[in-house]
N, C-alpha and C positions, 0 to 999 in steps of 0.2 A: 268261593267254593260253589256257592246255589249257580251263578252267573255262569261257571265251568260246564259244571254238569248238566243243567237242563239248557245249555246250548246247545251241549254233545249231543243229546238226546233229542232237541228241536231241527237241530241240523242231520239228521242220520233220519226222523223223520218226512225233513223234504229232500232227503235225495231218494226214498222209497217213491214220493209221489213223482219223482222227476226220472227214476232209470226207467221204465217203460217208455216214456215222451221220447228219451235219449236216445234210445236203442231204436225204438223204431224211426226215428229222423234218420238216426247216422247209418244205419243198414240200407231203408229201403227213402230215403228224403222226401219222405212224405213225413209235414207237421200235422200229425195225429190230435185235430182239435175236439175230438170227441172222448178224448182221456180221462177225462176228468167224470164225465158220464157213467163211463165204463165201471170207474171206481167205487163210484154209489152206487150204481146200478149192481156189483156184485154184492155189494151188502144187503142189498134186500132181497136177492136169490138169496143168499145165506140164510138170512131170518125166515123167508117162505120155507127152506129145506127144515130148517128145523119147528117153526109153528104148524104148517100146513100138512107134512109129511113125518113131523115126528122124531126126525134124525140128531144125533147127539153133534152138537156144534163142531168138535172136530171133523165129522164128517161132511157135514154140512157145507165149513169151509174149503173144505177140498173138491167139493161138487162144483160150489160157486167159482172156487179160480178156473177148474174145467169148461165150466158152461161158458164163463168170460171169458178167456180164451176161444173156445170155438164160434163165439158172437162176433170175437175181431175178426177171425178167418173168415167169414161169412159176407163180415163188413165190407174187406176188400173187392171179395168176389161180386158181389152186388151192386157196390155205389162208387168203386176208385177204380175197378177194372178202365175202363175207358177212357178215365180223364187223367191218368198214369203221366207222369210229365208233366202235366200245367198245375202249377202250384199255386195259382190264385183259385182254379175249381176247387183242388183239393183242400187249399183252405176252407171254403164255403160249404162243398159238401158235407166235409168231417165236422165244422164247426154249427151247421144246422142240424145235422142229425143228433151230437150231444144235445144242441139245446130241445130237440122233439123229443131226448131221451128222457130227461128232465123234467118236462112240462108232462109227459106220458104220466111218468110216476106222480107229481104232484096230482095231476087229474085223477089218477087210483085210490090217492087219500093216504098215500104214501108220507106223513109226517106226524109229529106229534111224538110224546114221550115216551110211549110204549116199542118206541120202536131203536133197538138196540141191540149188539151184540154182548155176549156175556164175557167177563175179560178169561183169559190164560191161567191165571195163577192169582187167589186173592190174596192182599198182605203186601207187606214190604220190605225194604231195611235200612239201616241208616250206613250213608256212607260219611264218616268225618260227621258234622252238624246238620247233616242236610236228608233228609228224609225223602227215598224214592221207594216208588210203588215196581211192584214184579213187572206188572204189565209192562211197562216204559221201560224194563230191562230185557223184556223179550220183543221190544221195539226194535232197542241197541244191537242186541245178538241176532234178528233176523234181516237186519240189512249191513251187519257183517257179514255173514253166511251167504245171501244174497250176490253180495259184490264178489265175495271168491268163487263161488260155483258156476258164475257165470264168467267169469275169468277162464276157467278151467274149458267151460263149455265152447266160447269162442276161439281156446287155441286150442283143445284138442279132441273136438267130434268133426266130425264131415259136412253138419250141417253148420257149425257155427265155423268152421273153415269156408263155405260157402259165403255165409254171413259175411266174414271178414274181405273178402274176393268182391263181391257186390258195396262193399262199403268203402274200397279203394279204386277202383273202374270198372262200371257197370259194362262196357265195350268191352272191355279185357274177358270179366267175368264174362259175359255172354260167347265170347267165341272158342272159352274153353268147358263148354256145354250147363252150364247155370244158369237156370229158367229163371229169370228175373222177377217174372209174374208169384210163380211159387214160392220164389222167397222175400218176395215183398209182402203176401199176405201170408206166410209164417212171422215174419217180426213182426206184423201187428197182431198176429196170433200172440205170442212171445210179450208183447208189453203191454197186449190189453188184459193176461195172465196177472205180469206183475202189478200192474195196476190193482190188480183183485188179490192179489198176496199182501202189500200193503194195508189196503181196505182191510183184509181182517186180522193185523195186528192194530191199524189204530185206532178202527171205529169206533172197539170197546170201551176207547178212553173219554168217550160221550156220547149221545143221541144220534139218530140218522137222519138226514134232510136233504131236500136235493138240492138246494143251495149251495150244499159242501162242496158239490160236483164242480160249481165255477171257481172257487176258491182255490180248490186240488189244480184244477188248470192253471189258474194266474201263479200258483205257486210252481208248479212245473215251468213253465215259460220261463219265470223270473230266475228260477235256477239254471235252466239250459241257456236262457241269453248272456247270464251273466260270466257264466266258466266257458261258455263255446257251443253252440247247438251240437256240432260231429265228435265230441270231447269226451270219453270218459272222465277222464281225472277232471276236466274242468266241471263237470258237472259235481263233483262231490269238494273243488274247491268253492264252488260258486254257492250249494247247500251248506257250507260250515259260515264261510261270509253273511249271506241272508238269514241262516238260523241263530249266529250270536247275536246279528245285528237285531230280529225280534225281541229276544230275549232281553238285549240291553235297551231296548224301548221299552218293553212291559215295564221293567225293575224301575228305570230313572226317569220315566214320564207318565205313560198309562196305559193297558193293554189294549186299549178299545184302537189306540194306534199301530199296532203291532203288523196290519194288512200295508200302513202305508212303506213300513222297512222294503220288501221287495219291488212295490209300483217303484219307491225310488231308485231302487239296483237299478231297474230297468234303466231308466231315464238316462242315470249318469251313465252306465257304461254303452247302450248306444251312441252317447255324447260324444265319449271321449276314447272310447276304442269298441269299435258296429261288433269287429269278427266274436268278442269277448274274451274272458280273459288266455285263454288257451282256441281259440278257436282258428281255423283255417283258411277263412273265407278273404279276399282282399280286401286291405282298408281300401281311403277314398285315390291316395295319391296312386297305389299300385294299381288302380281299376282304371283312371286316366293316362 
């Protein structure tokens, strides 16, 4: 029962840090290496919104996914404008600027125990023998919410019909008038958001560090390569995979291993199927 439930719970937690990666790949195929940045990075906009200025944590958290949000938009406009299509710059670019995001904050003085957000809801309750805290259930219930509203949002508003047009032929899209520019830096408006919606349901459940930031990314990666980089559903089967698979490390060996569950997803399923487990791309025979 413990093994069930704080899988459920571990796994619904890495598909939060894994739909913004998702979405912005499969929208605009740019792999957004500075995600993981974005995500801690919102967290300490949050904490300044509320140390600095006062403001009551809910609000607080609603500034920080806005501000992060318009930091992605900005992102694009700035450092991928140009190099739009080569996907080794965009690797390098997006993946040095997290790590300057990083190294920024640690230079600030940006660590240590003081530095936290407040949880949702304190207390708990028992389900069957197994004792869960609110927090971890408004983890649960915010990337349910999450995955249906954005469901809803991609088939039926006009931007995320757009979205969907650009994530099926970018040619197509463009010559039935879909600025490709503007909605490449909306979805990274859109997942460096979710990124920061995440961030402030899980932060609370420990300290902030910028460390977290390259963690949040290998776990991202690890779940998008393993369901399919362009995959919804694979990405939430690839986060239930990697988050049992944690969990049943912590429990029957030791948690300090718990990091190495996804480095191996990676390994094997590059191995033994590149595209992953739902993914698109050709294997090796189809590509010869």
């Amino acid at each position: 029962m413990t093994l069930l439930i704080y899988g459920i719970i571990n796994s619904v937690i890495l598909a939060l840090y894994a739909l913004g990666f998702s979405l912005c790949y499969g929208i605009s195929g740019i792999a957004n290496f500075a995600h993981g940045a974005f995500y801690i990075l919102s967290g300490f906009v949050a904490w300044n919104f509320m140390n600095a200025a006062g403001l009551p944590f809910y609000l607080a958290a609603v500034l920080a996914v806005a501000v992060t949000g318009l930091l992605g938009f900005l992102f694009y406009w700035a450092l991928l404008l140009r190099i739009r299509g080569v996907p080794l710059a965009e690797l390098i670019v997006t993946f040095a600027a997290g790590v300057g995001m990083l190294e920024l904050l640690m230079w600030r003085g940006f660590y240590g125990m003081r530095y936290s957000l407040p949880l949702f809801v304190r207390g708990g309750v028992e389900i069957g023998p197994v004792a869960v805290d609110y927090q971890r259930l408004c983890v649960l219930t915010t990337g349910v919410v999450l995955v249906v509203l954005l469901w809803f949002f991609v088939h039926h508003t006009r931007i995320g019909l757009a979205f969907r047009a650009m994530a099926q032929n970018e040619r197509t899209a463009l010559s039935i008038g879909v600025e490709s520019d503007w909605i490449g830096s909306l979805s990274l408006a859109l997942g460096s958001a979710l990124a920061a919606v995440a961030a402030m349901v899980v932060l609370p459940l420990g300290m902030m560090e910028s460390a977290i930031g390259l963690e949040v990314l290998i776990y991202a990666l690890a779940v998008a390569i393993v369901g399919g980089l362009e995959s919804t559903v694979g990405m939430v089967a690839g986060s239930f995979i990697i988050g049992f698979g944690q969990v049943a490390v912590a429990r029957y060996i030791s948690a300090k291993w718990m990091i190495i569950a996804p480095l191996a997803a990676i390994v094997l399923v590059l191995v033994i199927k590149p595209s992953g487990l739902f993914g698109k791309f050709k294997e090796l025979e189809e590509r010869v």
